[in-house]
Each structure stands twice: as structure tokens, then as C-alpha cells.
N, C-alpha and C positions, 0 to 999 in steps of 0.2 A: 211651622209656617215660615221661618226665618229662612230656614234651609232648602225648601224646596224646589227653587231654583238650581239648585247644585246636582241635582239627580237627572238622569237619561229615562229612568227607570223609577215611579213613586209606586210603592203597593201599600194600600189603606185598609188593612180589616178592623173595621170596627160594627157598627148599626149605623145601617141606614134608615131615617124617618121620614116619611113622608106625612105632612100636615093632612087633617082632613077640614081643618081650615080654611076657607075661601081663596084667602088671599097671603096665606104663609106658606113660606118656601120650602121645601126640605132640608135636610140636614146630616151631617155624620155625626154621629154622638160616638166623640173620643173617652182616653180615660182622664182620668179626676186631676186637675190641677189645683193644686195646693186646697183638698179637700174639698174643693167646687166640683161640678162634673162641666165639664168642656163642650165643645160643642164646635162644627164649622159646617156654617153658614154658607151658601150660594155667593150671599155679597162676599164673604170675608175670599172665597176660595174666585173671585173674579177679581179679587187687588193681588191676586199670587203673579209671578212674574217666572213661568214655567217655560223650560225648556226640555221636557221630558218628551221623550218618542210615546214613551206609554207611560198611562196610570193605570193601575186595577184596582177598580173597587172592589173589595170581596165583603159585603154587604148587601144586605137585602133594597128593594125597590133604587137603587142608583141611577137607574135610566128612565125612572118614571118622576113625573113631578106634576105643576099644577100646568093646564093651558093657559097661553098668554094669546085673547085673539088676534092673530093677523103677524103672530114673532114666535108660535110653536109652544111647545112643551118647554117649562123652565125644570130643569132636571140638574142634581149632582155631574152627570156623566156631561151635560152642556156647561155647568159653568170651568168644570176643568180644560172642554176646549177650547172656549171663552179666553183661558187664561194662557193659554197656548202650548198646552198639550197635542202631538199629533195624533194619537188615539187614545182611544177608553175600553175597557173592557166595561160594563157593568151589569147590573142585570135589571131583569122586568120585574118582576115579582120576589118574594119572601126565598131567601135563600137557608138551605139547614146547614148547619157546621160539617159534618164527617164528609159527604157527598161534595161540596164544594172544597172545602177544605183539600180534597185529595185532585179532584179538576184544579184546581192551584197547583200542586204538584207536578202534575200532569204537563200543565200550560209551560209553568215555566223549565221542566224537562227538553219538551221541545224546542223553544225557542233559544234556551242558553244550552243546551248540548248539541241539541241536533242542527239549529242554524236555519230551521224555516221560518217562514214570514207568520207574523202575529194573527192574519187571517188564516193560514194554513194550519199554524198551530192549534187555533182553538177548533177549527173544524175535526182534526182527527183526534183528540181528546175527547169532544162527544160522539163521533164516530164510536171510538173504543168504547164509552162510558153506555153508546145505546147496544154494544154488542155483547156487553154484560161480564166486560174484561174489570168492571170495577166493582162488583155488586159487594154489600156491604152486610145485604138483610133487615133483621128487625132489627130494633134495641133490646139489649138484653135487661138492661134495668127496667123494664117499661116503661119511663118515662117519656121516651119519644112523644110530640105532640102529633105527630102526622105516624097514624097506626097504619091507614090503609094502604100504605107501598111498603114494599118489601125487600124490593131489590131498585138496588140506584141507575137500574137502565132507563125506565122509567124517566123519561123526559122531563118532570117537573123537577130532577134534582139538577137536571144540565143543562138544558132549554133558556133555563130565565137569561144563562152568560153571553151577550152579544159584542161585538167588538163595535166602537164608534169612530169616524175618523175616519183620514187621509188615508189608511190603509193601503199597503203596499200590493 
């Protein structure tokens, strides 16, 4: 947190939580600080003092949070522009690791090699990803919890990533 003003560029995989809570916020559940497990908060991530063009969340439910009536969705992906982030990549729903994981790749291929704009970028990575340029399959350990897809064109693996923000 100390540092994350010093970045252009914040990418956060961790878990994202969303309370089923009334009136609790969501969360990113970091790793373990000194044997505790960690944790940042909406409030803790609105005292940040960012001057990052982008963050990516690559966690699950980022851009979803609780409704506040008459001030919107309080969401991860809002308090980072809160905090003065010019965009957000995050997503809507439960993201899986390999399928995102490789759309990360993907994202930031385009934008730090090839030089397009962050909305351009992430459109033709699901472009690709829906035209089954990324397909992955089953899991071969079967432990996958999500059996019924099979291949990562399939929209629920690349769908949830939305970009938020001043986008260029």
C-alpha cells in the first residue's frame, strides 16, 4: 500500500470477495502478513493516493459490490477510481485461473508490445479468446469445479473482464 502511488501500471491477483452481508464492503484477500491473512478493504484502497493509468484486478467479482441508493454500486473496481486510478480492468462474476490467467497475458501483450489503447487491447483478446485461438479444454486432473465448459471460447471464461474508466 505504501507504494502504490509509484506505479503507472498496479496488477493485483489475488481473491476477490464479495460480502453477502447487508452492509459489508467487498474485499481483496492478499497473502498472509506475518501469519495473519491480509486483507484490502474499499475504505483502506480509497486512502491510496494513485496515480496509476491502470489497475487490473485479476480476481473474481471486482466490478461487483453492494448498492448504495442514489451513489451506485460500491465495488473494488470503484474505489480504485475513487483513489485515482484512470481505469480498471475488473470483472463481473467468479473468474477461473488458466482462462484468465492467459487473457492477462494476452492483455498485457497487446498493450506493452503492440502499443494499442487499453480498450482496444482488451476487445481483441476476447475477440481471439471467443474465436477459440485460446481454448484450453477440460482439466485433466478433474478437479476443475466448472465441468460443463470445455473450451475457453465460451464467454463465461472472458466475458466477466470489463475495462472501467476515462478510457482512451
Amino acid at each position: 500500500r505504501e507504494n502504490a502511488g509509484r506505479f503507472t501500471i498496479l496488477h493485483v491477483a489475488a481473491h476477490g470477495c464479495r460480502s453477502t452481508a447487508p452492509y459489508a464492503d467487498p474485499i481483496l484477500a492478499l497473502s498472509r502478513e506475518n501469519g495473519g491473512s491480509s486483507a484490502l478493504t474499499c475504505q483502506q484502497i480509497l486512502q491510496l493516493d494513485l496515480t496509476a493509468d491502470l489497475v487490473v484486478l485479476a480476481a473474481c467479482d471486482t466490478a461487483r459490490g453492494r448498492k448504495i441508493d442514489g451513489d451506485g454500486i460500491l465495488s473494488l473496481a470503484r474505489a480504485f477510481l475513487h483513489a485515482g486510478a484512470r481505469d480498471v480492468v475488473a470483472s463481473l462474476w467468479e473468474a477461473r485461473d488458466l482462462e484468465a490467467g492467459d487473457l492477462m497475458i494476452r492483455l498485457y501483450r497487446r498493450l506493452l508490445k503492440e502499443g494499442v489503447s487499453r480498450a482496444d487491447a482488451l476487445r481483441q483478446v476476447k475477440l481471439d479468446m471467443l474465436a477459440g485461438k485460446a481454448s484450453r479444454g477440460v482439466d485433466p486432473t478433474g478437479k476443475d469445479q466448472i465441468t460443463r465448459f470445455a473450451d475457453s471460447a465460451d464467454p463465461y471464461f472472458w466475458a466477466a473482464f470489463v475495462i472501467l474508466g476515462a478510457s482512451e
